[in-house]
PLY file of the C-alpha trace (Angstrom):
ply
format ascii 1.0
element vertex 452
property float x
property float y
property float z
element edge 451
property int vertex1
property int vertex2
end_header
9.48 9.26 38.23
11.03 11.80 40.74
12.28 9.10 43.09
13.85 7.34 39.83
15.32 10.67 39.19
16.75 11.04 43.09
17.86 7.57 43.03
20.33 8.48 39.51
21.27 11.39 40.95
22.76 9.98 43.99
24.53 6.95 42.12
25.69 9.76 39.82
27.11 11.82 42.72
28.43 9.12 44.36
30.35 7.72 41.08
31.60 11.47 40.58
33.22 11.58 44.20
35.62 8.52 43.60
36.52 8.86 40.25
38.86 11.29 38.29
37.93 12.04 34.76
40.17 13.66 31.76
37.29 15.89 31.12
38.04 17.78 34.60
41.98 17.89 33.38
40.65 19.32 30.19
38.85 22.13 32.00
41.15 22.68 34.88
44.00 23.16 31.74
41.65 25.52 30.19
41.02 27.73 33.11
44.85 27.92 34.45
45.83 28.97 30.35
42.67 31.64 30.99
44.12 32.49 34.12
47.93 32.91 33.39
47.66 34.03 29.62
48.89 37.58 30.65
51.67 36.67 32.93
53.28 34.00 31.48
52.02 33.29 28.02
52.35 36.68 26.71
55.13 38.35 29.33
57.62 35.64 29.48
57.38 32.90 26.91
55.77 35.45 24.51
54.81 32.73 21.95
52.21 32.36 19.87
52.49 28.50 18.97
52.72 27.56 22.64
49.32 29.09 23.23
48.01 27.57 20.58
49.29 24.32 22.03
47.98 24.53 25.21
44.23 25.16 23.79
44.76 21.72 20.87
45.64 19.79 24.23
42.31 20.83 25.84
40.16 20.68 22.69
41.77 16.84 22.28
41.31 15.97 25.61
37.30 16.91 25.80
37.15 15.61 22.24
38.70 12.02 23.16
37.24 11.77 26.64
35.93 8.31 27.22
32.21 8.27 27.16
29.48 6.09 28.64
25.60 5.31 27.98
25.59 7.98 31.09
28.21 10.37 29.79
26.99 13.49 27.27
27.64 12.68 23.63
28.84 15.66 21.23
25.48 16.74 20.42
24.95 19.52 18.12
22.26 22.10 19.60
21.14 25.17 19.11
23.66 27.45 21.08
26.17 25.49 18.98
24.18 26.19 15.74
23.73 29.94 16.25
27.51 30.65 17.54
28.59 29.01 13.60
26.72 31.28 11.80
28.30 34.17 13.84
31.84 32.35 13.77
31.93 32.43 10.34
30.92 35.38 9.54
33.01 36.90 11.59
36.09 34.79 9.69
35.24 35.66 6.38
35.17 39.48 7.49
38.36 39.03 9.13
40.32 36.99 6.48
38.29 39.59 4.26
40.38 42.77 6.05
42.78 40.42 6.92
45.92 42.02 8.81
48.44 40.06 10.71
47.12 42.07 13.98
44.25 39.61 13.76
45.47 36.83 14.60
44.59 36.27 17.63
40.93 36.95 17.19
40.92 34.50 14.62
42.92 32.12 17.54
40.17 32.82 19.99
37.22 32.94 18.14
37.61 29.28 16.24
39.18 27.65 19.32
36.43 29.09 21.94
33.88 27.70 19.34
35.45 24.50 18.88
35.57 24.43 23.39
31.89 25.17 23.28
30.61 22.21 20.59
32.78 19.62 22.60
32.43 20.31 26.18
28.83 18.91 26.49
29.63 17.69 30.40
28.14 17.24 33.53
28.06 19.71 35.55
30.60 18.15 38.52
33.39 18.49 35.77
33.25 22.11 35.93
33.96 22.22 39.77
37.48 21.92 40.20
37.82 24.34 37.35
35.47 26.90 39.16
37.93 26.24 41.97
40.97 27.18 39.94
39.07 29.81 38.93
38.58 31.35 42.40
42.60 30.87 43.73
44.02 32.65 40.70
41.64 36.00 41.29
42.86 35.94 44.65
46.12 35.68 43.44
45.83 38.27 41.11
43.82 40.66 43.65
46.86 39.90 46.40
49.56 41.11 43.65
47.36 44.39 42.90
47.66 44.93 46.13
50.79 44.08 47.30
51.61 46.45 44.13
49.55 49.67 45.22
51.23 49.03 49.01
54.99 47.97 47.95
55.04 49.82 44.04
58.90 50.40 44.27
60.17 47.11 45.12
57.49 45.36 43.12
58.45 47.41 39.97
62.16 46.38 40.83
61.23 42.82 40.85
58.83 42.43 37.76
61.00 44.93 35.39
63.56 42.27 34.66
60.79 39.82 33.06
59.07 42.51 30.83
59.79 44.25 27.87
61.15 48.38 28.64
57.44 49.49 27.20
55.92 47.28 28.95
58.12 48.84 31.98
57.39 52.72 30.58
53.40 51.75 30.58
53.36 50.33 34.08
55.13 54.09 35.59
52.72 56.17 33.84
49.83 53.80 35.31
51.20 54.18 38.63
51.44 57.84 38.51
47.61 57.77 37.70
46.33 55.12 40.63
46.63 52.64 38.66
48.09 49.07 39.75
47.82 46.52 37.40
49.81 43.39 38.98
49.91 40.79 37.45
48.16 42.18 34.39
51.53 43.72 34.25
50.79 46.62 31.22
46.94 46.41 30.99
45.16 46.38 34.11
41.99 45.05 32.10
43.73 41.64 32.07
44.65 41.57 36.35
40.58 42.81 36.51
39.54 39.73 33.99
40.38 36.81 36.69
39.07 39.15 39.67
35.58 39.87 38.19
35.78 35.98 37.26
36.61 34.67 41.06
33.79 37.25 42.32
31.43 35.42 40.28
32.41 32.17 41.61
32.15 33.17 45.26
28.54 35.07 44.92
27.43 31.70 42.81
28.64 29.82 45.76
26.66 31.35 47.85
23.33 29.23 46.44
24.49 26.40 47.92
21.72 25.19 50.30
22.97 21.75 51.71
26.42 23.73 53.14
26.77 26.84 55.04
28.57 29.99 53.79
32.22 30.02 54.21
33.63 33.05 56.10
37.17 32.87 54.04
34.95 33.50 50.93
33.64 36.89 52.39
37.17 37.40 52.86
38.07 36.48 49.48
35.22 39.02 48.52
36.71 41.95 50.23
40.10 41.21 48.85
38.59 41.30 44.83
36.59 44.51 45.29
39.12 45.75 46.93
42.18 43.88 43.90
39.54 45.07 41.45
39.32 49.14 42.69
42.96 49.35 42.48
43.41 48.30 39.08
41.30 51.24 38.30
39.15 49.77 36.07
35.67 51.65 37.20
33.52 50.70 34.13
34.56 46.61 34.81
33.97 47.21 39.09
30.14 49.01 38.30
29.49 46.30 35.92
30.02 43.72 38.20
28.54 45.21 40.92
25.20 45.29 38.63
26.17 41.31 37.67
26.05 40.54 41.16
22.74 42.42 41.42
21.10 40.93 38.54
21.92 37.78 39.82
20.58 38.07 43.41
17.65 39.84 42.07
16.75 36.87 39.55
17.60 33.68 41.77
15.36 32.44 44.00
11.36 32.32 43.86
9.58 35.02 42.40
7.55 36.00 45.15
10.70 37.49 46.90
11.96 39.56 44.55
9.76 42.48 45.81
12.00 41.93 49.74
15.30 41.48 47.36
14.70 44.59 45.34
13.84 46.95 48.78
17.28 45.03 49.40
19.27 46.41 46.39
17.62 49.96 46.40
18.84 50.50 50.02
22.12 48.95 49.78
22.71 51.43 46.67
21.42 54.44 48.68
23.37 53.65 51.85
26.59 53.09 49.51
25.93 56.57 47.58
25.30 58.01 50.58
28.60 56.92 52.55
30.55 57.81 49.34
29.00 61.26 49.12
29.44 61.84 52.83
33.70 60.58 52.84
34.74 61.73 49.47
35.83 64.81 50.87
38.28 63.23 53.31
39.51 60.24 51.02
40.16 62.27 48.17
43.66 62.18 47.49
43.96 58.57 48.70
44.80 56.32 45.80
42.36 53.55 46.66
39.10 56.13 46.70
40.50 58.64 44.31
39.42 57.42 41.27
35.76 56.50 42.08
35.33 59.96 43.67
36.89 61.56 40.60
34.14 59.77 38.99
31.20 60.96 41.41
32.02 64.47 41.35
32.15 64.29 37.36
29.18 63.12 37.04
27.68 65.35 39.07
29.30 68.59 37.98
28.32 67.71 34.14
31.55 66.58 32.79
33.13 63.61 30.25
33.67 61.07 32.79
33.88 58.87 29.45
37.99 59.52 29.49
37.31 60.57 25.93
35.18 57.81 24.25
32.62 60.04 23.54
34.51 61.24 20.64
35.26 57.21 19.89
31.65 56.69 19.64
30.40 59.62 17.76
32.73 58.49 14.99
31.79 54.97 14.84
28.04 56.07 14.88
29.18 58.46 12.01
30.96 56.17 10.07
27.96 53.64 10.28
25.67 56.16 9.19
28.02 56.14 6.17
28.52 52.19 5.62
25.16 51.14 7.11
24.81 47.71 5.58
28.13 45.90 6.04
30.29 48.68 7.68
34.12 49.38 7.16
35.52 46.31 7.64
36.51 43.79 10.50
39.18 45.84 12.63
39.52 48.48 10.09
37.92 51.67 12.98
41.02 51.86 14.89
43.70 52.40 10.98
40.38 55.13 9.62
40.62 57.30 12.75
44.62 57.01 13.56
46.10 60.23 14.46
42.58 61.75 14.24
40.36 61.83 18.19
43.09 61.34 21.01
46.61 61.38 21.97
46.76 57.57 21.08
44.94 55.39 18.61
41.83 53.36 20.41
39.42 50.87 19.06
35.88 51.90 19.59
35.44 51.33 23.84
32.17 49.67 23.47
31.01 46.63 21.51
27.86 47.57 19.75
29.46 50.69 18.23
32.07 49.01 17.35
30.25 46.49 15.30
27.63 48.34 13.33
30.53 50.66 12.11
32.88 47.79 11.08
30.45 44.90 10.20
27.03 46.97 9.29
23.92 45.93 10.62
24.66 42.90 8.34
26.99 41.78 11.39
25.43 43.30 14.23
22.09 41.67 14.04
23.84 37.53 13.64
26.45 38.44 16.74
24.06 40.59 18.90
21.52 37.83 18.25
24.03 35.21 19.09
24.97 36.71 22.67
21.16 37.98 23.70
19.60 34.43 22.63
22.05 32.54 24.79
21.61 34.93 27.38
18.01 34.57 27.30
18.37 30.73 27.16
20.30 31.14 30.31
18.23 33.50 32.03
15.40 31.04 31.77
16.93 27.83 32.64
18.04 29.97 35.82
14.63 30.03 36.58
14.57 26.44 36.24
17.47 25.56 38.54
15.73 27.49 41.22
11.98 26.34 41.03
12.36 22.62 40.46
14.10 19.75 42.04
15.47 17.78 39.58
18.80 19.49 39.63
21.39 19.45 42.13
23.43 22.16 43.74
25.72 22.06 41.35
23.80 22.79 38.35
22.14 25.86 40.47
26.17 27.21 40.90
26.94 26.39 37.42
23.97 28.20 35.78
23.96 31.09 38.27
27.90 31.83 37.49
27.55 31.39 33.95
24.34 34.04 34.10
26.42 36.18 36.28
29.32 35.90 34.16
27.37 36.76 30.72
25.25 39.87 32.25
28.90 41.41 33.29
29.84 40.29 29.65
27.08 41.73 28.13
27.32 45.49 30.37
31.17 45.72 29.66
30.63 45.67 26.22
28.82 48.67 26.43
32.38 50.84 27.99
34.84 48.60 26.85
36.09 45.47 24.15
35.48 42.18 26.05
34.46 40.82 22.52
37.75 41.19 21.13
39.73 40.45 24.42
41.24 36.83 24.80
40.83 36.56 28.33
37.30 37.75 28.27
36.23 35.97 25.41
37.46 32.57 26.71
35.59 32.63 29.60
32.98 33.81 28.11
32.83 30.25 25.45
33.38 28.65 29.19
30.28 29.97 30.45
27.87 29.70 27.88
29.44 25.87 27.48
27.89 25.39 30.95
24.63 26.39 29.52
24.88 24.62 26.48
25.58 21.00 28.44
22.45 22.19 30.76
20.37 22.00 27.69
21.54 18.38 27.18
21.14 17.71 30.48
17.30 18.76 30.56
16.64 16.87 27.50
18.10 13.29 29.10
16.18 13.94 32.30
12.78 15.27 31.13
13.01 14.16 27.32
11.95 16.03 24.22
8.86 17.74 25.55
8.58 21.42 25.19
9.76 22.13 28.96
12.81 19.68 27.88
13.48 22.14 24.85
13.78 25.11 27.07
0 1
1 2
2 3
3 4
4 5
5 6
6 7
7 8
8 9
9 10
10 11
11 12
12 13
13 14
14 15
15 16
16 17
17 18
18 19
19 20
20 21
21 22
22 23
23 24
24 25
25 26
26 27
27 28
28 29
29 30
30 31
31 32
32 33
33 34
34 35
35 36
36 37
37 38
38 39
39 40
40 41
41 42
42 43
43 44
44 45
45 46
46 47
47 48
48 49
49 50
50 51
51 52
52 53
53 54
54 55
55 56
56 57
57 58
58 59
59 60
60 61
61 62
62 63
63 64
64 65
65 66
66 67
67 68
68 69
69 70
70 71
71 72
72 73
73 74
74 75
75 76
76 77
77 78
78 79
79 80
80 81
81 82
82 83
83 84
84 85
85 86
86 87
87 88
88 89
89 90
90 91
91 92
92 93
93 94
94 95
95 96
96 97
97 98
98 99
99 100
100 101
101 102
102 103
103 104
104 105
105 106
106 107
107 108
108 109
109 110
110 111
111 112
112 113
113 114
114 115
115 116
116 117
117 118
118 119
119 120
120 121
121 122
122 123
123 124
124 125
125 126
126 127
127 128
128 129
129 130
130 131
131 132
132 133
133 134
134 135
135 136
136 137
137 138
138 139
139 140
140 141
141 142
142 143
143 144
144 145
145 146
146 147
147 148
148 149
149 150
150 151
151 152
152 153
153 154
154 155
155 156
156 157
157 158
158 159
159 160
160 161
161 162
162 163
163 164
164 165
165 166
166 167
167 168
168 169
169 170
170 171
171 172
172 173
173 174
174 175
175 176
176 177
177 178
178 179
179 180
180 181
181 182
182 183
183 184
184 185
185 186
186 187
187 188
188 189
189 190
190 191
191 192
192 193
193 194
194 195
195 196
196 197
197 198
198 199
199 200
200 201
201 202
202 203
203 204
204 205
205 206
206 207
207 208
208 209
209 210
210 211
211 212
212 213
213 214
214 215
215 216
216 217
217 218
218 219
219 220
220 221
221 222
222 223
223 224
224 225
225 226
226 227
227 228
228 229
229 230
230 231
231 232
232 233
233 234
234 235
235 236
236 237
237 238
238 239
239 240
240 241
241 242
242 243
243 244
244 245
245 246
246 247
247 248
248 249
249 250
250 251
251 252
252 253
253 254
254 255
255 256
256 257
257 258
258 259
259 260
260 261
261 262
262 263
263 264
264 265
265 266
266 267
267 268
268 269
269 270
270 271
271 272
272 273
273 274
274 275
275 276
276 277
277 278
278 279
279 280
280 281
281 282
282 283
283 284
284 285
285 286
286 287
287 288
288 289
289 290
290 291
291 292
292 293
293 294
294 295
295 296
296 297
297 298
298 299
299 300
300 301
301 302
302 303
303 304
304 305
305 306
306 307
307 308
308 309
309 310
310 311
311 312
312 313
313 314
314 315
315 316
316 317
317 318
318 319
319 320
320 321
321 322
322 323
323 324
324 325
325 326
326 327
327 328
328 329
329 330
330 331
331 332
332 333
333 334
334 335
335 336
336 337
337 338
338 339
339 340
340 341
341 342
342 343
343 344
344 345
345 346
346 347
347 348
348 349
349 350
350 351
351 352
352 353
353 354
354 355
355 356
356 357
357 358
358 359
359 360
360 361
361 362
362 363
363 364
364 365
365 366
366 367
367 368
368 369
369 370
370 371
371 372
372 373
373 374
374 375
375 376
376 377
377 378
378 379
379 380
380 381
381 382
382 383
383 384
384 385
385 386
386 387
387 388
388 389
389 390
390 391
391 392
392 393
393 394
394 395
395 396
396 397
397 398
398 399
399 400
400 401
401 402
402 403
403 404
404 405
405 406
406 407
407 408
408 409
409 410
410 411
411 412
412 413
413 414
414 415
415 416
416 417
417 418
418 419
419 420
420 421
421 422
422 423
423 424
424 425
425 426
426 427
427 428
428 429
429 430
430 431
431 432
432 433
433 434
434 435
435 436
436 437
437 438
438 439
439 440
440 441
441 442
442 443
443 444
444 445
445 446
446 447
447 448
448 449
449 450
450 451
C-alpha cells in the first residue's frame, strides 16, 4: 500500500510541475486582493463594488475549476458545517442591528465562507499563493521602513493619493513612532501582510528535501524589523509566541523537551539584552516603544493604552445582557463619548462577543475557531509523524497552524475577527485544513485515523 501511495504521489507531483491550473489563478487573485486591500482598494479606487468583484471572480473561478477522478470534489465536511452555523448566526444578528457600518462584515464573513466550502484543493495550488504571500510582506516591511528612515519625503509623496484625514492620522502616528506604510492610516493593516509573510518563511523552514535559504533569514530580519516600526506590540508578541508554538509542536515528540530548553533560553537571553540596552536605546524610535512597554510593566502601570476601561465595560454590560448580549456592533454607539478621547470597539474578541452576542453567540463562534484549531493542531501531528504526505502538505498545515494560533492570541488585545484583512486570511488558512481533511480521507479512507 505505501509504495502504491509513493508511486501516486510522484505522478501527482510530476503532473503538478508541468501544468497550470485556474485553481492557482483563483488563489494567487485572492491573496494579491488580501494583500493590496488597504492600498489600493480602499485608498485609491475606494469602491465597494470593485471589491466585491474581485472576490465573485475568485469564488467563480474555484467554483468552475475543471475537475478530475484525481481532483477534490466540493465536499461538504465538518469545518464547513460548523463555520454555517456560526455564519448565520452571526447574519441574522447583524441584519438584526443592522447599520450601514456593517457592511463589510457582512462582505467578509459570507464571501470568506463561501472561499472556504469551495477551495477543497491540493495542496501544490496553494504554493504560488504562499509565494505572493511572502513578496507583498516584504514589500510592505520595505515601505515601513523606508517610511520611519525617509518620513518627510514619503509623506510628500503618498499625501496626494489619500484623503486630508487620512493625511492628519498618519502626522499624529509619526509623532508617536509610529510608521504605518503602506497601511497608510492604520498600521494594523501594513502589520497584517508582515505577520502573514513571517509565517510563510518559518513554515518554510520544514522543508527537508531543500536547504534553508539565506535571503529568507533576510526576509525575516526585514518583517520583525517592518513589523516593530509599525508599532503594533500586541500583533509583534503574538507572533513571536505563533512562531514558538509552532516550533515547539512540529517535529517528534521526543524533542520537544531539547526545543523547549530552546525557547526558555532564547526568551531569557532576549529579556536579558533588552533589560541590559534599554537604557541607551531609549529615545530611539525603533526600541522606544517596546522599552516603554518593559518599564510599564515592570513599574505597575496600564500598558493596556486604555482598554482596561474597554473591557471592564463589556464584562459589565454582559453581566447585564448575559444570554444574547446588546446586539451585533452595538458596544462601540452604548459607550460613545463615555471611556476615552475617541470611540473604540472592545480591543479583544472574547469581550467583545459575550457583551454583544451573549453567551448565546460566544459559545457557536468560540466553538467554531477552537474546534478547527484543534483539528489543525492534530493533523500537524500527522504531517510530521507519517509519510504519506509530502513537503508540501507539512508547509501548508504548519502555516495555517501558525497563522490561526497568532489569530487566536490577537484576539485577545485586538479585533482580527472583525478586520477584513485578518479575517480573509484567516478563511485561507483554515481552507488549507479543511482540503487536508479531504485529502486524508482519499488516501487512508473512512477509518477513524482517516476522520481525524
Amino acid at each position: 500500500m505505501i509504495e502504491n501511495l509513493k508511486k501516486v504521489k510522484r505522478l501527482s507531483n510530476k503532473r503538478n510541475k508541468h501544468t497550470f491550473y485556474l485553481s492557482t489563478f483563483g488563489l494567487v487573485l485572492f491573496t494579491i486582493y488580501i494583500s493590496t486591500q488597504s492600498l489600493i482598494f480602499d485608498s485609491i479606487l475606494k469602491t465597494n463594488v470593485l471589491q466585491m468583484g474581485v472576490v465573485f471572480i475568485v469564488l467563480l473561478v474555484l467554483a468552475l475549476r475543471a475537475r478530475s477522478n484525481n481532483d477534490f470534489s466540493l465536499s461538504f465536511t465538518n469545518f464547513d458545517f460548523i463555520w454555517l452555523i456560526s455564519i448565520v448566526f452571526i447574519m441574522l444578528s447583524i441584519l438584526y442591528n443592522y447599520t450601514i457600518e456593517r457592511n463589510n462584515e457582512i462582505f467578509v464573513y459570507v464571501t470568506g465562507f463561501l472561499f472556504l466550502v469551495i477551495s477543497k484543493l491540493e495542496i501544490e495550488r496553494y504554493i504560488p499563493a504562499f509565494k505572493i504571500l511572502k513578496f507583498f510582506s516584504v514589500v510592505y516591511a520595505m515601505a515601513t521602513i523606508f517610511h520611519y528612515i525617509f518620513t518627510d519625503f514619503y509623506h510628500s509623496f503618498i499625501f496626494p493619493f489619500i484623503s486630508s484625514t487620512a493625511q492628519q492620522r498618519m502626522v499624529e502616528l509619526t509623532n508617536i513612532d509610529y510608521y504605518p506604510g503602506l497601511g497608510i492610516a492604520q498600521p494594523s493593516m501594513a502589520a497584517a501582510p508582515m505577520i502573514i509573510g513571517i509565517g510563510v518563511i518559518i513554515a518554510g523552514f520544514t522543508k527537508e528535501e531543500k536547504p534553508i535559504k539565506k535571503i529568507d533569514y533576510i526576509y525575516l530580519i526585514l518583517l520583525f524589523c517592518g513589523l516593530n516600526l509599525t508599532g503594533k506590540r500586541s500583533v509583534l508578541l503574538w507572533g513571536i509566541i505563533a512562531s514558538f508554538l509552532l516550533y515547539y509542536f512540529s517535529r517528534e515528540h521526543n524533542k520537544k523537551l531539547n526545543r523547549s530548553i530552546k525557547i526558555i533560553l532564547l526568551s531569557f537571553i532576549s529579556i536579558f539584552i533588552l533589560i541590559i540596552t534599554m537604557n541607551y536605546f531609549k529615545e530611539a524610535p525603533f526600541f522606544s516603544r517596546i522599552i516603554s512597554t518593559i518599564e510599564g510593566l515592570i513599574s505597575g502601570d496600564d500598558i493596556t493604552s486604555g482598554r482596561i476601561l474597554l473591557y471592564s465595560r463589556a464584562w459589565e454590560l454582559f453581566l447585564e445582557y448575559p444570554v444574547f448580549g446588546i446586539g451585533w456592533g452595538q458596544f462601540i454607539n452604548i459607550t460613545s463619548g463615555q471611556l476615552l478621547s475617541r470611540d473604540l470597539s472592545v480591543h479583544n474578541v472574547y469581550l467583545q462577543l459575550l457583551a454583544e452576542v451573549g453567551l448565546v453567540g460566544f459559545t457557536l463562534i468560540v466553538t467554531s475557531l477552537v474546534y478547527t484549531y484543534y483539528k489543525t493542531f492534530r493533523y500537524l501531528k500527522i504531517v510530521y509523524n507519517t509519510s504519506y504526505f509530502g513537503e508540501n502538505w507539512r508547509i501548508g498545515i504548519s502555516f495555517s497552524f501558525y497563522y490561526q494560533s497568532f489569530f487566536l492570541l490577537y484576539c485577545l488585545s485586538e479585533n482580527p475577527f472583525y478586520n477584513i484583512k485578518y479575517m480573509f486570511i484567516y478563511f485561507f488558512c483554515i481552507s488549507i485544513t479543511s482540503s487536508f481533511l479531504i485529502k486524508k480521507i482519499k488516501l487512508l479512507g473512512d477509518g477513524e485515523f482517516a476522520r481525524g
